[in-house]
TIRO-2110 file (N, C-alpha, C; in Angstrom, 1 decimal):
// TIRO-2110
12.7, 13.5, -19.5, N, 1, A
12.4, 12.9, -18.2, CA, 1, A
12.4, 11.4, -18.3, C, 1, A
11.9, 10.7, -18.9, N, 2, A
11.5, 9.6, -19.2, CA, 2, A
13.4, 8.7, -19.5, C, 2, A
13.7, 9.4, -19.9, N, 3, A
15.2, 8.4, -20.3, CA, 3, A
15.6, 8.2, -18.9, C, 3, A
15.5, 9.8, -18.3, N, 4, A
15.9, 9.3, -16.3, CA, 4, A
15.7, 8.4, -15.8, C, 4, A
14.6, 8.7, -15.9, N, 5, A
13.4, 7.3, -15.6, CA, 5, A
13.9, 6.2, -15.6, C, 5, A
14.1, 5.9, -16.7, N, 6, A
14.7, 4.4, -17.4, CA, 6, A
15.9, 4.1, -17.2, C, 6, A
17.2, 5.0, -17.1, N, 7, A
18.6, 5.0, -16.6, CA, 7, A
18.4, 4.4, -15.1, C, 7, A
17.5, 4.8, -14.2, N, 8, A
17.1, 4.0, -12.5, CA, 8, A
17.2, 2.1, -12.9, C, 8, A
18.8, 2.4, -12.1, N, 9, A
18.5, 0.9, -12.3, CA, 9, A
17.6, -0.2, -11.4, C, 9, A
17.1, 0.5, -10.6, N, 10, A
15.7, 0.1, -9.7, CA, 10, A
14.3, -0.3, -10.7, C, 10, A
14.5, 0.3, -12.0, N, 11, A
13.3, 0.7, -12.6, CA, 11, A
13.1, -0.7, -13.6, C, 11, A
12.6, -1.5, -13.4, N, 12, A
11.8, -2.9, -14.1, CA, 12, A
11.7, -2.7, -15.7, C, 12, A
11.9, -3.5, -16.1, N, 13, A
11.7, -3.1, -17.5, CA, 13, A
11.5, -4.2, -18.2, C, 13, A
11.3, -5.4, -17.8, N, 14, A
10.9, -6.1, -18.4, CA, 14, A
9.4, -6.1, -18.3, C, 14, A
8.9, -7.4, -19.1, N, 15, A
7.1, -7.5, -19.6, CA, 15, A
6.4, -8.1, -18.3, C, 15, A
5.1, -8.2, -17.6, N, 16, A
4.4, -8.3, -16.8, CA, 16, A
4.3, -9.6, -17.1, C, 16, A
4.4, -10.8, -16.4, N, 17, A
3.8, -12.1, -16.6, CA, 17, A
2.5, -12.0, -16.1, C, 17, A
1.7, -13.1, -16.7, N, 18, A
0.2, -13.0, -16.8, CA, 18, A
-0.1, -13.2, -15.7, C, 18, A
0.9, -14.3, -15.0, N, 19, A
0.3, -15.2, -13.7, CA, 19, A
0.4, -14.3, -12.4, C, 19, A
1.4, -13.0, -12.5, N, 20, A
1.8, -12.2, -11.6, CA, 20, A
0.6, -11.3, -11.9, C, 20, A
0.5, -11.1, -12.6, N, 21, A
-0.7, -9.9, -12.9, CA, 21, A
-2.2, -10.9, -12.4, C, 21, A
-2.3, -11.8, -12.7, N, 22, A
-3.3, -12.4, -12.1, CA, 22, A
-2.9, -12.6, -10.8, C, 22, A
-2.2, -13.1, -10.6, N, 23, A
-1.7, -13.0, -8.6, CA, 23, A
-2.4, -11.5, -8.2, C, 23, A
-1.7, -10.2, -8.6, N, 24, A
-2.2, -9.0, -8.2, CA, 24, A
-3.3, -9.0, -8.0, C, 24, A
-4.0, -8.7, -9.0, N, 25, A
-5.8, -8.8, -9.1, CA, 25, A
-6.3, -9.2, -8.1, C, 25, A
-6.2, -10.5, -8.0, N, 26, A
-6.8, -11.3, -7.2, CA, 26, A
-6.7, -11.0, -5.3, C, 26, A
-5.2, -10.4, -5.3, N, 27, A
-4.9, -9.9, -3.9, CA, 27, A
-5.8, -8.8, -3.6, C, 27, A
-5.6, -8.1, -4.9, N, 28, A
-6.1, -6.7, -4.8, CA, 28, A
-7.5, -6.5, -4.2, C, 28, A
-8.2, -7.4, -5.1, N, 29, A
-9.6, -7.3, -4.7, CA, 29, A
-9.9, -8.1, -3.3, C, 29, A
-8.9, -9.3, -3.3, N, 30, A
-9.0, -9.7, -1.5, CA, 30, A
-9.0, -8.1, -0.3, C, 30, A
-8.0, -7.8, -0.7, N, 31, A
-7.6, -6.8, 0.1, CA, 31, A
-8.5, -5.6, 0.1, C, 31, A
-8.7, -5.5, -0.8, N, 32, A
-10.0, -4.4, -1.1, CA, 32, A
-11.1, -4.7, -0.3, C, 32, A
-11.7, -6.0, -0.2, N, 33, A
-12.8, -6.8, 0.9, CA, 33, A
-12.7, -6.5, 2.2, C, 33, A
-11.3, -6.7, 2.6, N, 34, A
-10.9, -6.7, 3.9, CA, 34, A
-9.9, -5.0, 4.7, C, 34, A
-10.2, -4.4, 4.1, N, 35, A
-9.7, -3.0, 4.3, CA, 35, A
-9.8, -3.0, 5.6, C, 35, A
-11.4, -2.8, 6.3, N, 36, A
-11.6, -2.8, 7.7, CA, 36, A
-10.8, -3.6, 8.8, C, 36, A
-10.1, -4.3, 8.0, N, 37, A
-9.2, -5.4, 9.1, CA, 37, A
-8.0, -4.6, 9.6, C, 37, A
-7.8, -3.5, 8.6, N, 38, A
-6.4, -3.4, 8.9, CA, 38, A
-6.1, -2.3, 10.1, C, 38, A
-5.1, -2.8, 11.2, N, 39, A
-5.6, -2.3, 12.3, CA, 39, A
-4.2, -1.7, 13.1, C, 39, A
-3.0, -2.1, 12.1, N, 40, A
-1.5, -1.2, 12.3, CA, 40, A
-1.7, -0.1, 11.4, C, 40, A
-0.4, 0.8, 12.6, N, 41, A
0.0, 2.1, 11.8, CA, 41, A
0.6, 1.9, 10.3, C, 41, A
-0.2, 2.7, 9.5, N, 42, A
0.7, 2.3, 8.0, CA, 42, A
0.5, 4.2, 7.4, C, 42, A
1.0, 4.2, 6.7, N, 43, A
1.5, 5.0, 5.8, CA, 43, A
1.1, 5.0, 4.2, C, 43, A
0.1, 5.5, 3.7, N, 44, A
-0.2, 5.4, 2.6, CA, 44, A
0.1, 6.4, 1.0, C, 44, A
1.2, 6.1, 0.3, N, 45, A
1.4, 7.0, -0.6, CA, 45, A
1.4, 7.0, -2.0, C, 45, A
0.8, 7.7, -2.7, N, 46, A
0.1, 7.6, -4.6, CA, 46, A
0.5, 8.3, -5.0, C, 46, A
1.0, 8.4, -6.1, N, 47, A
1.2, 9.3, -7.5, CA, 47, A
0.1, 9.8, -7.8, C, 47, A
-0.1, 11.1, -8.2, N, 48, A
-1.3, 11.9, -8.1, CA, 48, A
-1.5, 11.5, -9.9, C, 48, A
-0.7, 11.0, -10.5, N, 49, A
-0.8, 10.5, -12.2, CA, 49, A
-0.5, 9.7, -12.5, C, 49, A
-0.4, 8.5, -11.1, N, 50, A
-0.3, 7.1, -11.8, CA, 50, A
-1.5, 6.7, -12.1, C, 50, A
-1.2, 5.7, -13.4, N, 51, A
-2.1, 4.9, -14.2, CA, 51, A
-2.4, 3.5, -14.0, C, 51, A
-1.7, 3.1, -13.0, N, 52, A
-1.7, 1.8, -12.7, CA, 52, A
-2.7, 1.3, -11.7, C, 52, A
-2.6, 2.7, -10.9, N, 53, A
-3.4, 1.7, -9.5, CA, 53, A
-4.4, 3.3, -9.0, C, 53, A
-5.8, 2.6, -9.2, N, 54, A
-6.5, 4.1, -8.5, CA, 54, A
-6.1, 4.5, -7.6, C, 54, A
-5.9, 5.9, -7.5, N, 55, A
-6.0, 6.7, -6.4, CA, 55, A
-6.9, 6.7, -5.4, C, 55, A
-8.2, 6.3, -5.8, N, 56, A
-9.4, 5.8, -5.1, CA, 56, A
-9.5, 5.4, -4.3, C, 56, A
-8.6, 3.7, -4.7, N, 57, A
-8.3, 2.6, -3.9, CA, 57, A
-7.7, 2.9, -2.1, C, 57, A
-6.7, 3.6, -2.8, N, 58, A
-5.6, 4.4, -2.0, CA, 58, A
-6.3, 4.9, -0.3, C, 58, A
-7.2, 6.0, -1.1, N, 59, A
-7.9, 6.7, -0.6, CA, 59, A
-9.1, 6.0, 0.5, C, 59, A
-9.2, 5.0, -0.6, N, 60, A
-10.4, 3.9, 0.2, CA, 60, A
-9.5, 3.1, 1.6, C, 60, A
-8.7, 2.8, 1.5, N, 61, A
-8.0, 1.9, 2.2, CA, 61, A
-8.0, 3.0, 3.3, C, 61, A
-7.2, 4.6, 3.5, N, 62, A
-6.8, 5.4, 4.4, CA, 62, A
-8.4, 5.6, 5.1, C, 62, A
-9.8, 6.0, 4.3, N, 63, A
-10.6, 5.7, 5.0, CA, 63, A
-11.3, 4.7, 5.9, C, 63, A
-11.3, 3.6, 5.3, N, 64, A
-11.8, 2.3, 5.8, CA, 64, A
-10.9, 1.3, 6.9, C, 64, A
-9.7, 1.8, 7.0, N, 65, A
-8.7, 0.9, 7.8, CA, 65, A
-9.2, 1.5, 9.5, C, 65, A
-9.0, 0.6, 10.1, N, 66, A
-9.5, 0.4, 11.7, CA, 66, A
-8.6, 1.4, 12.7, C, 66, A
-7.4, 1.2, 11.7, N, 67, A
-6.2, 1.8, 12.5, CA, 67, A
-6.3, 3.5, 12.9, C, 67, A
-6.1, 3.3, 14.1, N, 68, A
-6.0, 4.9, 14.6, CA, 68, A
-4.6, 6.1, 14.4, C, 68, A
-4.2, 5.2, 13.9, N, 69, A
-2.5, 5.7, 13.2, CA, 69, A
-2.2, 5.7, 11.8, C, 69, A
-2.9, 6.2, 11.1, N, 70, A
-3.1, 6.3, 9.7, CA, 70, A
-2.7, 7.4, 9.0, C, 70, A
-1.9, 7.8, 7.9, N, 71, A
-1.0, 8.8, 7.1, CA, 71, A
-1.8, 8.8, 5.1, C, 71, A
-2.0, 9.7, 4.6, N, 72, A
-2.5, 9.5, 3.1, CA, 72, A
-1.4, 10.6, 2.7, C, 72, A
-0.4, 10.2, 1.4, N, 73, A
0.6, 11.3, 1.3, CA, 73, A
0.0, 11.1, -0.5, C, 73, A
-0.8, 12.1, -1.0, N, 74, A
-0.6, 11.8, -2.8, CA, 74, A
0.4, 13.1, -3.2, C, 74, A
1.0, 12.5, -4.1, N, 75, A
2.1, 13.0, -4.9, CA, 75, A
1.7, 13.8, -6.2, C, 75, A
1.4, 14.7, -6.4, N, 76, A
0.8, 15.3, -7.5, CA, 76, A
1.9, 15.7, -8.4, C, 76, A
1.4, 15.4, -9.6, N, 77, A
2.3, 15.6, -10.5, CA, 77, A
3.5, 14.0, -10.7, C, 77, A
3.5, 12.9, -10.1, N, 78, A
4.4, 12.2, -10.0, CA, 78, A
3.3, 10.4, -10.2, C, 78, A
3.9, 9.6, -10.5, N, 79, A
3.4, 8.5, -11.1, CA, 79, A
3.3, 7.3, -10.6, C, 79, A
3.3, 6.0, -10.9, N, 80, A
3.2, 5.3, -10.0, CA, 80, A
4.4, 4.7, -9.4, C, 80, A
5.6, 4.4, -10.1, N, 81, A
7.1, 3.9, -9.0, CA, 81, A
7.6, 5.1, -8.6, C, 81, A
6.9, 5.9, -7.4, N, 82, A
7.5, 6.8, -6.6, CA, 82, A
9.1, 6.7, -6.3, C, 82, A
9.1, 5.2, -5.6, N, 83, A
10.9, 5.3, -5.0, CA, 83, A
11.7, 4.6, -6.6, C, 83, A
11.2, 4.6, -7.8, N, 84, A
12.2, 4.0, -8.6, CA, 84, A
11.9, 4.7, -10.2, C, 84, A
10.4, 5.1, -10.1, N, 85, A
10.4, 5.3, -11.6, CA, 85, A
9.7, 7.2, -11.8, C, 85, A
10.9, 8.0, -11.0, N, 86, A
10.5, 9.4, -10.4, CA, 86, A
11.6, 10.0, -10.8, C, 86, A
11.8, 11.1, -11.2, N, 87, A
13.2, 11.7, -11.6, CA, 87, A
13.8, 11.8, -10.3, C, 87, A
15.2, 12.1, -10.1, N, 88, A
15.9, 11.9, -8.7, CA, 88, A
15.1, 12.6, -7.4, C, 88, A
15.3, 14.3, -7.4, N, 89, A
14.4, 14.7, -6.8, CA, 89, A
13.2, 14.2, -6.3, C, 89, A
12.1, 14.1, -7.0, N, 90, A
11.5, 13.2, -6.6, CA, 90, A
11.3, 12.3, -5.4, C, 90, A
12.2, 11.1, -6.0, N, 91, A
12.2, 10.3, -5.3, CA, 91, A
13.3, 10.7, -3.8, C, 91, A
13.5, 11.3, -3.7, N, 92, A
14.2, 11.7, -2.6, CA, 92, A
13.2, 12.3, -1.9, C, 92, A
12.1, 13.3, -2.2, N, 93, A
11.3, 13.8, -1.6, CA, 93, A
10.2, 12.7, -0.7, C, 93, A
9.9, 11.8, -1.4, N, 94, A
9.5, 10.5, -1.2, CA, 94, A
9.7, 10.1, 0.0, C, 94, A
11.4, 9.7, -0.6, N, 95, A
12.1, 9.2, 1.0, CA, 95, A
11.9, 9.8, 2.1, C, 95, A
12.6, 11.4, 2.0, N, 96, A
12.2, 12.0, 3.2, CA, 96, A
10.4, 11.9, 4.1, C, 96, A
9.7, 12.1, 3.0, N, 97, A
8.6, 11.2, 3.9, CA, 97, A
8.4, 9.8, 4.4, C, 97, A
9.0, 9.2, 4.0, N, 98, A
8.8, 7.8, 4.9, CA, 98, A
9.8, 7.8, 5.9, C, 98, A
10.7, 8.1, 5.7, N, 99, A
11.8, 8.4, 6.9, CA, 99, A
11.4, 9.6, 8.0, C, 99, A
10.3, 10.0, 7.7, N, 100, A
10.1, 11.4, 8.5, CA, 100, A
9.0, 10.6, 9.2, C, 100, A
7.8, 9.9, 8.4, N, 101, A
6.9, 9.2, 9.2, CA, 101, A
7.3, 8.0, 10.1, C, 101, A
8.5, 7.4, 9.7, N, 102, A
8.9, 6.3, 10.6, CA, 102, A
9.4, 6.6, 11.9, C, 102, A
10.6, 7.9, 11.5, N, 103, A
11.4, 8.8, 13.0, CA, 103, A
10.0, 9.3, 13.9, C, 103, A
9.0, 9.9, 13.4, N, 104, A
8.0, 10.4, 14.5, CA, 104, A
7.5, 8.7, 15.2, C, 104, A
7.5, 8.0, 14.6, N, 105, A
6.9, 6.4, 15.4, CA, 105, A
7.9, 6.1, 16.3, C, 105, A
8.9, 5.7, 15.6, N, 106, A
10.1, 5.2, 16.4, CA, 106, A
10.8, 6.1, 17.8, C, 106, A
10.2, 7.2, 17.9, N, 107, A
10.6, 8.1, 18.8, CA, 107, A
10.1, 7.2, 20.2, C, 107, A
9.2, 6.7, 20.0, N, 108, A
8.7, 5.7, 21.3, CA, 108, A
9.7, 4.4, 21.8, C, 108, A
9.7, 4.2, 21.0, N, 109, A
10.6, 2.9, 20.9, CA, 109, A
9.6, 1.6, 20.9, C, 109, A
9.9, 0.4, 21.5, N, 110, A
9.1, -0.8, 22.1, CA, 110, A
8.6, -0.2, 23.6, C, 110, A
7.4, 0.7, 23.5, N, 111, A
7.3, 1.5, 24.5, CA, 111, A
5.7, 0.7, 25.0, C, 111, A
5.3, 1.1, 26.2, N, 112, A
4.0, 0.8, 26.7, CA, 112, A
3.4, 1.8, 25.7, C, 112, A
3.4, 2.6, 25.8, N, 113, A
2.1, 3.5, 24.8, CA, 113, A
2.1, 2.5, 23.0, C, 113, A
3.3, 2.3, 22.8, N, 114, A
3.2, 1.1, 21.7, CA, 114, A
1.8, 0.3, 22.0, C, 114, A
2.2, -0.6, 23.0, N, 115, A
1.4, -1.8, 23.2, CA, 115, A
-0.5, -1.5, 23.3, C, 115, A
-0.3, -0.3, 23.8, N, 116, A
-1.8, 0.3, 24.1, CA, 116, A
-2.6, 0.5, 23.8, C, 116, A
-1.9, 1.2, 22.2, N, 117, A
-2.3, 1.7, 20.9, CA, 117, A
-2.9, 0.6, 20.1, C, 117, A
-2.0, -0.4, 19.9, N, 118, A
-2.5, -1.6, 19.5, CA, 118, A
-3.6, -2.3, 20.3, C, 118, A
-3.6, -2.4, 21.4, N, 119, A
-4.8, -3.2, 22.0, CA, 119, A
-6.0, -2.1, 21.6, C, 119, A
-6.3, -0.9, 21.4, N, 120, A
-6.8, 0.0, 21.5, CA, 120, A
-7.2, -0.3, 19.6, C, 120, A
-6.5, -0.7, 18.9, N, 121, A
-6.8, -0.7, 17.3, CA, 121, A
-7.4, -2.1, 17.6, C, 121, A
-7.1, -3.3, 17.7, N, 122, A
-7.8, -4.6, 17.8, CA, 122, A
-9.2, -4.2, 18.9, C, 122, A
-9.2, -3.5, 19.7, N, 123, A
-10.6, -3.1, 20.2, CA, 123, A
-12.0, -2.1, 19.0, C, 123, A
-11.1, -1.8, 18.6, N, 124, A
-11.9, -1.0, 18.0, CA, 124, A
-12.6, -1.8, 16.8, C, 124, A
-11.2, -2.7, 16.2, N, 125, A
-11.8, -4.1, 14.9, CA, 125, A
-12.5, -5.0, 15.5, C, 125, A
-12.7, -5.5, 16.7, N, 126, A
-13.6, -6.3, 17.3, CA, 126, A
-15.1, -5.7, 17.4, C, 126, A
-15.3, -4.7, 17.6, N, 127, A
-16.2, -3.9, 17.7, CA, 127, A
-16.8, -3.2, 16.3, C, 127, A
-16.2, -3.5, 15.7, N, 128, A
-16.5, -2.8, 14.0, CA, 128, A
-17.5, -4.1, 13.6, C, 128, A
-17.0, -5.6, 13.7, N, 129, A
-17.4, -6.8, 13.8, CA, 129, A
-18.6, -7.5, 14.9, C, 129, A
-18.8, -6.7, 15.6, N, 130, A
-20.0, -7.0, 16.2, CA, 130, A
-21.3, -6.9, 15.7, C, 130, A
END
């Protein structure tokens, strides 16, 4: 499995610079701070065996975010570069969910219920802040 893996020419393979890794961190834990802010539809998905980034986190963000349009997909059995570092299958299964979560949104289009939803998530963050 692992050669698969590594034949993805998507799949990074060079060494982590320090300053990028310190960039991360640093975001990480910004963002970690400010979870409650986040107040669009997002879609949240983890390798149920990645080593890289808690599941926790993951988990924290789908609880703590403002937004009323919120998705948690963990991948069990599968690691942390879902769309590049996943045997084919896999990562196809992947796809199909984010393509499957995007077509249910997009079915509205630039619609009024769009705009509503959002005034309706910034009401809700305003009020978390009170």
């Amino acid at each position: 499995m692992e050669l698969q893996v590594r034949a993805n020419p998507y799949c990074y393979k060079g060494r982590l610079r320090l300053n990028t890794a310190n960039e991360l961190l640093n975001t990480s834990l910004e963002v970690e701070q400010r979870l409650h802010e986040v107040s669009l539809p997002f879609l949240v998905l983890h390798g149920g065996e990645d080593k890289v980034t808690d599941k926790a986190v993951s988990q924290q963000l789908y609880n703590d975010a403002a937004s009323s349009d919120k998705s948690f997909k963990l991948y069990p059995g599968m690691w942390h570069g879902l769309l590049y570092g996943e045997l084919p299958e896999n990562i196809e299964i992947v796809f199909a969910d984010i393509i499957s979560w995007l077509n249910q949104r997009s079915e509205f289009g630039n619609s009024r219920l769009e705009r509503e939803l959002k005034l309706q998530d910034d009401e809700i963050l305003i009020l978390k802040h009170k």
